[in-house]
N, C-alpha and C positions, 0 to 999 in steps of 0.2 A: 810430336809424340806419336811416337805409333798407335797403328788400331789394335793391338794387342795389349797391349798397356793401357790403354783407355778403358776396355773392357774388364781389365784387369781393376782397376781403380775402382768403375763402378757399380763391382762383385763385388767387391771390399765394402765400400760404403753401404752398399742394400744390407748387407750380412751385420755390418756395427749398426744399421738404422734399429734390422731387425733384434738382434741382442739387448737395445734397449729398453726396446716396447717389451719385449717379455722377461726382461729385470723390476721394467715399471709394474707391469703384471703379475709377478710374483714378490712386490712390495718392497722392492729393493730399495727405493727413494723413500722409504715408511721410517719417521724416527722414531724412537722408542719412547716409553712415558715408563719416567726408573723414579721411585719414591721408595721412602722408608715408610716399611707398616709392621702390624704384626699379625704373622701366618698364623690361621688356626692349627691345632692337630690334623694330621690327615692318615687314612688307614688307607694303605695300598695292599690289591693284590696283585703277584708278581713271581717275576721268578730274579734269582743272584746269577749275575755276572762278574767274573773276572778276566778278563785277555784285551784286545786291541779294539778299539775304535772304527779306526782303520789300516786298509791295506789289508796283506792277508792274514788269515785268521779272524775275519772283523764281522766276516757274512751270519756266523750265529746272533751277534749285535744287534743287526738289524733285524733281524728275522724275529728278535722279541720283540720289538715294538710292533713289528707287522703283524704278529700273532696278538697282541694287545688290541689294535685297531680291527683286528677283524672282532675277536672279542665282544668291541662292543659294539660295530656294527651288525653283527648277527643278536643283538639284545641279550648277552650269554653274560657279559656283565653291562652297568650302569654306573657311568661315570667318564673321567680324564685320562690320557695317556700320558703317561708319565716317566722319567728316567728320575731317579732317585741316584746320586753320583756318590760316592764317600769318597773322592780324592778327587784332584785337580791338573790331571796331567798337560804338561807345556807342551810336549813332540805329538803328531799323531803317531808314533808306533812306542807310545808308552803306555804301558797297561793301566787300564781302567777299572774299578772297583765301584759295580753298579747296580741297581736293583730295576728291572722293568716291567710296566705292567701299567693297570688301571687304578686312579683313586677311584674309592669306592663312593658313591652316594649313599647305599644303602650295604649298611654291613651285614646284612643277613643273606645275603644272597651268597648258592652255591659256587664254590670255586668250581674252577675246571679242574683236570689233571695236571700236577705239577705245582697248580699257584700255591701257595703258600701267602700268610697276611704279613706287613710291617708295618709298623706305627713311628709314624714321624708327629715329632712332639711342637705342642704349638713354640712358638719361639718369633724373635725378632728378626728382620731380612729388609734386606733392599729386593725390592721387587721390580723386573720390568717387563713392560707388557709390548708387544709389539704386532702390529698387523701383514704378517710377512711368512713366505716358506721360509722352512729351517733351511731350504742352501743358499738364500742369502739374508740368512739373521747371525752367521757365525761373530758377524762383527758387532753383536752387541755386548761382549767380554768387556773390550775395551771401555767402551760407553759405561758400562756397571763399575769398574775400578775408578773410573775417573771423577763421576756421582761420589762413590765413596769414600775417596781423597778429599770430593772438595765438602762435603759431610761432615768430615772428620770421622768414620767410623771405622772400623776395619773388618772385613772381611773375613768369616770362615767357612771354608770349604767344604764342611763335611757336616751332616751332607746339604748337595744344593738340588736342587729341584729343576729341569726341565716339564712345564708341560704343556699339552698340546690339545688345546680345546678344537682346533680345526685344521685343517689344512692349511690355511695362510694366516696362522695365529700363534703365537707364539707367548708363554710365560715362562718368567724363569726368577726364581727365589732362593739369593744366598745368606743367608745368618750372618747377622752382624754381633759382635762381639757386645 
């Protein structure tokens, strides 16, 4: 083999060793703990989203959650970051219908500019909780359908609850019929 190709090979390997160690670090090996409970009410404040996910047009999207997490690290509100979802889009470049923002712990506290309050009503959900960044917790969709196949219950969409008590933590609550 050539010494091009050798070195070639063992870039390749450092780079998958390294990709693991910070998949493992960002909780990528983390399985989820999905049970049936039941959600209390929760009062979010927030602002409504409609348009894409991702791709273009998506950068507003983000930028509510970011403005939620600054929120409440500057102590402006107290509580969770949250996406409140009312649809279930399959593609990423299909429009999403959302509401973003922080639950609230304390509902007397003033809003910023813009928020606006919503009350999600206590209800039934499979809940699951995982110790993981959101860019590799997308797969736990699959894991929640399959929980609620082998349940028996079925699934409604609207709305389901992302939220995010930390950086590599992850809840997420859909309403079971």
């Amino acid at each position: 083999m050539r010494k091009a190709s050798k070195i070639t090979l063992i870039a390749l390997a450092i780079l998958f060793i390294i990709g693991l160690y910070y998949y493992h670090k960002l909780g990528g090996f983390n399985e989820p703990e999905i049970k049936i409970a039941h959600a209390s009410a929760y009062v979010v404040a927030g602002k409504p989203y409609v348009g894409k996910m991702m791709g273009q047009g998506s950068k507003e999207f983000g930028q509510l959650f970011n403005e939620a997490d600054k929120y409440i690290e500057d102590k402006i509100l107290t509580g969770v970051s949250v996406g409140v979802f009312y649809n279930n889009p399959r593609k990423e470049n299909d429009t999403i219908t959302a509401f973003v923002g922080v639950i609230l712990k304390d509902t007397l506290q003033k809003l910023p500019n813009g928020y606006v309050y919503r009350r999600i009503p206590a209800r039934k959900i499979v809940r699951a909780h995982i110790k993981s960044h959101m860019l590799v917790a997308p797969f736990i969709y699959p894991d929640i359908e399959e929980f609620a196949k082998l349940q028996k219950v079925e699934l409604i969409y609207n709305p389901y609850l992302e939220m995010y008590p930390g950086d590599k933590e992850m809840i997420i609550e859909v309403p079971v019929k």
